[in-house]
C-alpha positions in Angstrom: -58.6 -28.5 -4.7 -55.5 -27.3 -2.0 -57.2 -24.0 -1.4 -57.6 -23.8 2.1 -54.2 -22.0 4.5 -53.3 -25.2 5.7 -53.1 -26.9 2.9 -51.4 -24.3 0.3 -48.0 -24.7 1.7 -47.3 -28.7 1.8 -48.4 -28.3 -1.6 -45.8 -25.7 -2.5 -43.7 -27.7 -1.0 -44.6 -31.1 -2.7 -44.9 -29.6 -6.0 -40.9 -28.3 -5.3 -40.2 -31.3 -4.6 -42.0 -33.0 -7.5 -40.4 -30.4 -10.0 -37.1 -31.5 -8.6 -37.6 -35.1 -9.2 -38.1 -34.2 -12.9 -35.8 -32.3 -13.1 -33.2 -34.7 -11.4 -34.2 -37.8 -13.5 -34.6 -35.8 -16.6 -38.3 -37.7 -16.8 -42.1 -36.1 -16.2 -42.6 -39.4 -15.1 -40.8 -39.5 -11.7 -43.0 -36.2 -10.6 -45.9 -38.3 -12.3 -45.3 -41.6 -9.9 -44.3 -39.8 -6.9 -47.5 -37.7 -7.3 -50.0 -40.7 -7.8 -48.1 -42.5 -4.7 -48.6 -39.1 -2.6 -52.1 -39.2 -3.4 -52.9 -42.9 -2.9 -50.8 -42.5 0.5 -53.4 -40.0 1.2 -56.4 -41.6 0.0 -55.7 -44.9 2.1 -54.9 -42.8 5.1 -58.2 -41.1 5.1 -60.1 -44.2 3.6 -58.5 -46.2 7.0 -58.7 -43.7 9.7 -61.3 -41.1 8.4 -61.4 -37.5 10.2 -59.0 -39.1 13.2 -56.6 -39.1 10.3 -56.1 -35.2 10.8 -55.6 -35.4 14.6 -52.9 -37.7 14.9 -49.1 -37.0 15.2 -46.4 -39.3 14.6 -43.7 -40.2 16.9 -40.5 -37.5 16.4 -38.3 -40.2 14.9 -40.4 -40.6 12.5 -40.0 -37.4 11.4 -36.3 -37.4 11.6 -36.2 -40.9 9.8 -38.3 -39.6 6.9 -36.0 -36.3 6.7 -32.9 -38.4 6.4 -34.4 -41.0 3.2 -36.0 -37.7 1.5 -32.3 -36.1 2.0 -30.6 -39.5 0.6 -33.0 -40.3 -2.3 -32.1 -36.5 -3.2 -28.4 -36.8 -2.9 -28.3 -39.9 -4.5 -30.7 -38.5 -7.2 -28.3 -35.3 -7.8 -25.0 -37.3 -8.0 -26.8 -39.6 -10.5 -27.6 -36.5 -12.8 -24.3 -34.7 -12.4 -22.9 -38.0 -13.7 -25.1 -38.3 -16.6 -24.5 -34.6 -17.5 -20.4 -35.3 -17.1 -21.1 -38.0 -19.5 -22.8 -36.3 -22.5 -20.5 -33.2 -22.6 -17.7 -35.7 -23.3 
């Protein structure tokens, strides 16, 4: 269904990031939750707003703001495995 130019690269990108969270947690489910919250993010977007949905553009701290909680949940995400991994080896 993400065929179209536009669209091909956010999905790339979400399906990185996605991979990452499995891989991180060490469960499907975190790409599985994070996937079904994209899309219901989506589908309330478009359900509220309709085709205006696609025009609008949000504020530039909002862009920053999201940046800096998708950088921490990461972080936080990466220390959390590295610790786990620490764990089992000993």
């Amino acid at each position: 269904l993400h065929q179209t130019r536009v669209q091909a690269p956010m999905m790339v990108l979400l399906g990185l990031y996605f991979g990452t969270l499995v891989w991180l947690t060490g469960s499907l489910w975190a790409g599985v939750i994070a996937h079904a919250a994209n899309n219901f993010a989506v589908l309330v977007v478009t359900q509220k707003y309709g085709s205006a949905a696609a025009a609008f553009r949000a504020p530039w701290w909002i862009y920053v703001l999201s940046a800096v909680v998708f950088a921490g949940a990461m972080l936080l995400l990466a220390i959390d495995r590295r610790e786990r991994d620490r764990f089992q080896t000993l």
